[in-house]
C-alpha positions as CSV (number, residue, x, y, z in Angstrom):
1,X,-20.0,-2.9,-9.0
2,X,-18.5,-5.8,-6.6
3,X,-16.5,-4.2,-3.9
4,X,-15.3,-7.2,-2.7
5,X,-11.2,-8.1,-2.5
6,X,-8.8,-10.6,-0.5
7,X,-7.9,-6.7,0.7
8,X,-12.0,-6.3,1.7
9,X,-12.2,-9.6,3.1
10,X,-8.9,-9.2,5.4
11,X,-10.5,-6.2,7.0
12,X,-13.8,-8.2,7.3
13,X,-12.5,-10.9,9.2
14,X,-10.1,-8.8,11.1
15,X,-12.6,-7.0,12.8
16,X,-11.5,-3.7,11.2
17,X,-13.3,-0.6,10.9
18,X,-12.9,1.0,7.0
19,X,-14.9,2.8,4.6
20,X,-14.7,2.2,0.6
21,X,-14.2,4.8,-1.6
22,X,-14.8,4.4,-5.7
23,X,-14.1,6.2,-8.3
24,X,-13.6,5.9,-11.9
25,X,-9.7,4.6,-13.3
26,X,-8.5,6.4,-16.1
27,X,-6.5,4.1,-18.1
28,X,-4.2,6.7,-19.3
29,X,-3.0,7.7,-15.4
30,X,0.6,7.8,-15.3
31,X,0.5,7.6,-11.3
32,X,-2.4,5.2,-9.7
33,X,-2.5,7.0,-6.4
34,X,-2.2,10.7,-7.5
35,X,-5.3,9.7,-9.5
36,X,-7.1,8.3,-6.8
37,X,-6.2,11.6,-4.4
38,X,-7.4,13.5,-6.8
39,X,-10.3,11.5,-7.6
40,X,-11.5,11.4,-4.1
41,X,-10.3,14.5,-3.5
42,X,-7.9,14.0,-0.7
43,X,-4.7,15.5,0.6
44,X,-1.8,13.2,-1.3
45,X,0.0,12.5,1.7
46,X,-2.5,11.2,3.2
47,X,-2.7,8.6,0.7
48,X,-0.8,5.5,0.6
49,X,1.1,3.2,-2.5
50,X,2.1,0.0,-2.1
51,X,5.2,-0.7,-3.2
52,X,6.7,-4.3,-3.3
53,X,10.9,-4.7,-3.3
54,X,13.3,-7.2,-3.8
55,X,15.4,-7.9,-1.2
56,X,18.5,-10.4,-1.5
57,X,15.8,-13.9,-2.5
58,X,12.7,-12.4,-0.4
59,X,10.1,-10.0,-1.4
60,X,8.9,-6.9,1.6
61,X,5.8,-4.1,0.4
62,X,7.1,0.0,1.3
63,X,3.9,1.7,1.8
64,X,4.7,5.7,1.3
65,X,2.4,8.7,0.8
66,X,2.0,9.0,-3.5
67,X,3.2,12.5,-3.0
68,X,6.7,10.6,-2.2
69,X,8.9,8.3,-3.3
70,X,10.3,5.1,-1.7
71,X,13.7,5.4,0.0
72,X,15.1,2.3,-1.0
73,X,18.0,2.0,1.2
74,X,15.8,3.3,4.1
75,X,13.6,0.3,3.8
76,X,16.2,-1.9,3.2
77,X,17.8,-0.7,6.8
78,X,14.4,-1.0,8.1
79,X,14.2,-4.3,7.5
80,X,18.5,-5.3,8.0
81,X,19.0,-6.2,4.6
82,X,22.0,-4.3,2.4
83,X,19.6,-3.5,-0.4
84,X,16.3,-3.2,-1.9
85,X,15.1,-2.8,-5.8
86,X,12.0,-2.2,-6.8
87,X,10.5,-5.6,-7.8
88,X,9.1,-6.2,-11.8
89,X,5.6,-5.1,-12.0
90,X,4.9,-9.3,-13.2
91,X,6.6,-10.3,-10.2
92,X,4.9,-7.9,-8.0
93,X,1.9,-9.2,-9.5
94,X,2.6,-12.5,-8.5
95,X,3.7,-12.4,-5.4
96,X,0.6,-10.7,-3.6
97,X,-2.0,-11.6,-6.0
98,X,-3.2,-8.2,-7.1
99,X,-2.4,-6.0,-10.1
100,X,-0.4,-3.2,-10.3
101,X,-1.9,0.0,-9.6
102,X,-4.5,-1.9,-6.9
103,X,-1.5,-3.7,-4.7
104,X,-3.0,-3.6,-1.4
105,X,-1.1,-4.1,2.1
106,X,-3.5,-6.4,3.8
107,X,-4.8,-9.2,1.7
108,X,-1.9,-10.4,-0.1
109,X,-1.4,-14.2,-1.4
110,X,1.5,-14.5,0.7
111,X,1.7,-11.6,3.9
112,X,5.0,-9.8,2.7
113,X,7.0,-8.0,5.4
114,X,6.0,-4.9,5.5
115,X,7.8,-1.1,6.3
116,X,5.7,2.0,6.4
117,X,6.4,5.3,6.2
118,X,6.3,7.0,9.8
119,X,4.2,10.0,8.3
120,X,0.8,7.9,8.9
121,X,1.1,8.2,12.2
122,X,0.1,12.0,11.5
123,X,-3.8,11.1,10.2
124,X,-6.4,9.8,12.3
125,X,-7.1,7.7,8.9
126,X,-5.5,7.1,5.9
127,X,-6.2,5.6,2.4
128,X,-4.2,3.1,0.5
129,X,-5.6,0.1,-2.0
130,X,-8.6,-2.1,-1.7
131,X,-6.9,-4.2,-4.2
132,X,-8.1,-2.9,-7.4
133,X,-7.8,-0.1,-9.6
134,X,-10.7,2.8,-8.7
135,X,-10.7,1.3,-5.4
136,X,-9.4,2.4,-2.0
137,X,-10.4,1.7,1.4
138,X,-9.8,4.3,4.5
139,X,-8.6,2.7,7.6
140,X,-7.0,4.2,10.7
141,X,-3.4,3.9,10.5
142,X,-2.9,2.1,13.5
143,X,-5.3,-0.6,12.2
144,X,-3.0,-0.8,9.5
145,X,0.5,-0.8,11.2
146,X,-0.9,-4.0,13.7
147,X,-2.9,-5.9,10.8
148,X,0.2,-6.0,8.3
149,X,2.8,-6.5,11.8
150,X,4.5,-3.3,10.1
151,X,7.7,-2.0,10.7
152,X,7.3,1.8,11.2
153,X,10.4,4.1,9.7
154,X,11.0,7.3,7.5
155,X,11.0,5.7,4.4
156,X,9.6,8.2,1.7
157,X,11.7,10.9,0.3
């Protein structure tokens, strides 16, 4: 199976130190990164969704631990807009180039502004999306916060 992603290759040429982890997508999964914490049998808040919003005419990514949900107006505030709204899945799709359920936050189309939730700081390493479905990549969390410039805040609930 090809491992490689514009999320792989962002790592790659960043210099970054990460580890792939694969497992088999179940099609019927109602959430994408309880499935993979369970699937590579790791603690849920230590793995991260990426979440893309629409704010005012711009697009920003939330990335919160899938055993939380996205504070909306947190990330909004984090970012000094009024409001956020979860973006549609097709424009999500568009805007960073991978599909729903495998949005990473490195290797986007376009680099999004990006928020994360503050809990990350809490793991040595963390998981979030290699930019498909059935694969994740582990990366230390402070590799993650300088690649994507992130904005650090409490924005899961």
């Amino acid at each position: 199976m090809a491992t490689g992603t514009p999320a792989t290759e962002a790592l790659r040429r960043a210099g970054v130190d990460f580890v792939l982890h694969t497992y088999a997508h179940d099609p019927r999964a109602t959430s994408y990164g309880l499935e993979a914490a369970r699937a590579l049998q790791v603690e849920p808040d230590r793995v991260f969704k990426t979440l893309v919003v629409a704010l005012d005419s711009s697009r920003a990514v939330g990335v919160v631990p899938v055993s939380r949900s996205l504070d909306l107006k947190a990330l909004a505030a984090a970012l000094g807009s009024k409001k956020a709204q979860l973006a549609d899945p097709v424009d999500a799709e568009r805007v960073t180039g991978f599909v729903t359920g495998g949005i990473s936050p490195v290797g986007q189309k376009r680099r999004l502004p990006t928020v994360l939730d503050e809990s990350l700081q809490q793991w040595d390493t963390i998981f979030v999306s290699g930019g498909r479905r059935g694969l994740d990549v582990e990366v230390s969390a402070d590799d993650l916060v300088r690649l994507t410039d992130g904005v650090l805040a409490a924005i899961a609930r």
